[in-house]
N, C-alpha and C positions, 0 to 999 in steps of 0.2 A: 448266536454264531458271530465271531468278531469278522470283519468284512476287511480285506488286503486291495491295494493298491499295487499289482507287480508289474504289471503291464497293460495297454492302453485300454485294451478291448475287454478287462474287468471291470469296466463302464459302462458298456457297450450301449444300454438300454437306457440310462440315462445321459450319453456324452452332450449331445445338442444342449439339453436342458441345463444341462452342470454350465456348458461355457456361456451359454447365453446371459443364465443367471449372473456368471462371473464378472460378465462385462458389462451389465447392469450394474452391481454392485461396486465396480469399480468407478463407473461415472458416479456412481451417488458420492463415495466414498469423497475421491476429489472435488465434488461441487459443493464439500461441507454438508451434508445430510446426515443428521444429527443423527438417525437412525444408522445410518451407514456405521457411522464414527462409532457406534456406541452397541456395536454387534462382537458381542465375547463371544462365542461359543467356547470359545478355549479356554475358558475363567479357570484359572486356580492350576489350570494344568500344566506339569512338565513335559516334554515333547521333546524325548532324544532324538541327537542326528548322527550315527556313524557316516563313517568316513574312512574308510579304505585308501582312497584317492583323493589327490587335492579337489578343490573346489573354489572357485571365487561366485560364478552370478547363483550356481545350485545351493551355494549355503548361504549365499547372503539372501537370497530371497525366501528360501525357506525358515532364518530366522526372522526378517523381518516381518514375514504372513504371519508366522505363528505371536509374536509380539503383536501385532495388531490385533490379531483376533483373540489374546488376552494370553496366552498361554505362554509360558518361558521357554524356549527352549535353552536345550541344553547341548553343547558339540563334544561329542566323543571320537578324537583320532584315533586311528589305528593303533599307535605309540601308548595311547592313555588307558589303553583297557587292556583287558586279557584274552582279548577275541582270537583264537587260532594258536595261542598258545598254550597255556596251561587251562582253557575253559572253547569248550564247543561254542556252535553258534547255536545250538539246543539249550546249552545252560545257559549262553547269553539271555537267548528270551527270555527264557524262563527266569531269571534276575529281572533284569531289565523293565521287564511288564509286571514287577510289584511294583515297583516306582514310578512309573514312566504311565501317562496317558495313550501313547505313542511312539512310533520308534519310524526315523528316516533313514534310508540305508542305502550309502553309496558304496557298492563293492565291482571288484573285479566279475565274481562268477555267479551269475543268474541263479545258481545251484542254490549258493549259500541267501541270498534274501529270499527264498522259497522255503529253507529252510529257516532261517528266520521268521516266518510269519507262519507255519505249520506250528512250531511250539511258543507262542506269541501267543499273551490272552487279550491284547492293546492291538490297536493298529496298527498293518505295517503299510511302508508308503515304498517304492521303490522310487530309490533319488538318484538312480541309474544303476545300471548292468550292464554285463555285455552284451545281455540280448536285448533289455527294452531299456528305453528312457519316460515314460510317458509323460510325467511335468511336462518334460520340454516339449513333446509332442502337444501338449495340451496347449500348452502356453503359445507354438506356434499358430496354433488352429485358433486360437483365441485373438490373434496377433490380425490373421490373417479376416477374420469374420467382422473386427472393430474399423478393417477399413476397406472390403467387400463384404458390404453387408447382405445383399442377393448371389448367393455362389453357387447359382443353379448351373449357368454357363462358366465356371472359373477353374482353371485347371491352374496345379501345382509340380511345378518342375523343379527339381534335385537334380544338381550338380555335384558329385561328392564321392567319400567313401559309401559303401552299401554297409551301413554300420548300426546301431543301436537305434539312432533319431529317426533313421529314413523308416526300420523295420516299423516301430508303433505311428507314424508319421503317416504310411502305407494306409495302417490298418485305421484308426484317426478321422482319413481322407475318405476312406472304406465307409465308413459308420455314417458318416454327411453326405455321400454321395458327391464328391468331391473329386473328380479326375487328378491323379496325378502320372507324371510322367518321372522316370529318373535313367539317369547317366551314371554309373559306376564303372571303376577301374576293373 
């Protein structure tokens, strides 16, 4: 069974372990750790990125991870494929996951990357929706753990819209046992 990324809490049981590990592997990475440096998992692999919506830090970091961890990616705008025109997001997968190792998918409607990774034989990664975000969820909780690193007593307060970041950000906080507080309009 191929295993999806849509939202945060499809981690849930390993989230602690995935970021801790993350941010180990980022100090090695940076202190020159040949080991670090020298970790492909991604060897040989393409790793599409749809893109519905612009992006600047969601696709540059998603290509440059997947470049580091040996894999090419590949960006597919909206404009460059046939997604929603003349081809579902059903036969997208199902294309897409002969080629592809992978598939990252920033879309407008939560529907359609659920729908994507239902007919997806490749992983899919949610690289935003309208309902989650979880990278960035993750990446903040990773953010937030590299410089409270005891977050027994540490609460997280949101200032904002009640939007994609906060919903998996919520749950995230949820899974660490992590207080947070938010303010929405």
């Amino acid at each position: 069974m191929v295993e999806h990324l849509l939202a945060i809490d499809d981690v849930a049981d390993d989230f602690e372990k995935i970021i801790r590990w993350a941010i180990e592997f980022k100090r090695a990475w940076k202190n020159g750790d040949e080991v670090a440096q020298n970790f492909f998992p991604l060897d040989t692999l393409a790793i599409g990125s749809i893109y519905e919506k612009p992006s600047t830090r969601t696709r540059v970091s998603f290509e440059v991870g997947i470049n580091r961890l040996g894999g090419y990616p590949l960006t597919l705008l909206k404009n460059d494929i046939q997604l929603g025109k003349s081809e579902s997001v059903a036969d997208t997968a199902n294309v897409l996951s002969r080629f592809l190792g992978g598939i990252t998918y920033r879309c407008f409607a939560h529907a359609d990357v659920a729908e994507l990774a239902k007919n997806s034989d490749v992983p899919v990664i949610n690289a935003l929706s309208d309902k989650h975000h979880p990278c960035q969820a993750a990446a903040d909780l990773m953010t937030i753990i590299e410089n409270f690193d005891d977050t027994e007593d540490l609460k997280v307060c949101w200032v904002g819209d009640g939007n994609n970041v906060l919903h998996d950000l919520m749950l995230a906080c949820a899974m660490l046992g992590i207080d947070i507080h938010y303010a929405v309009p």
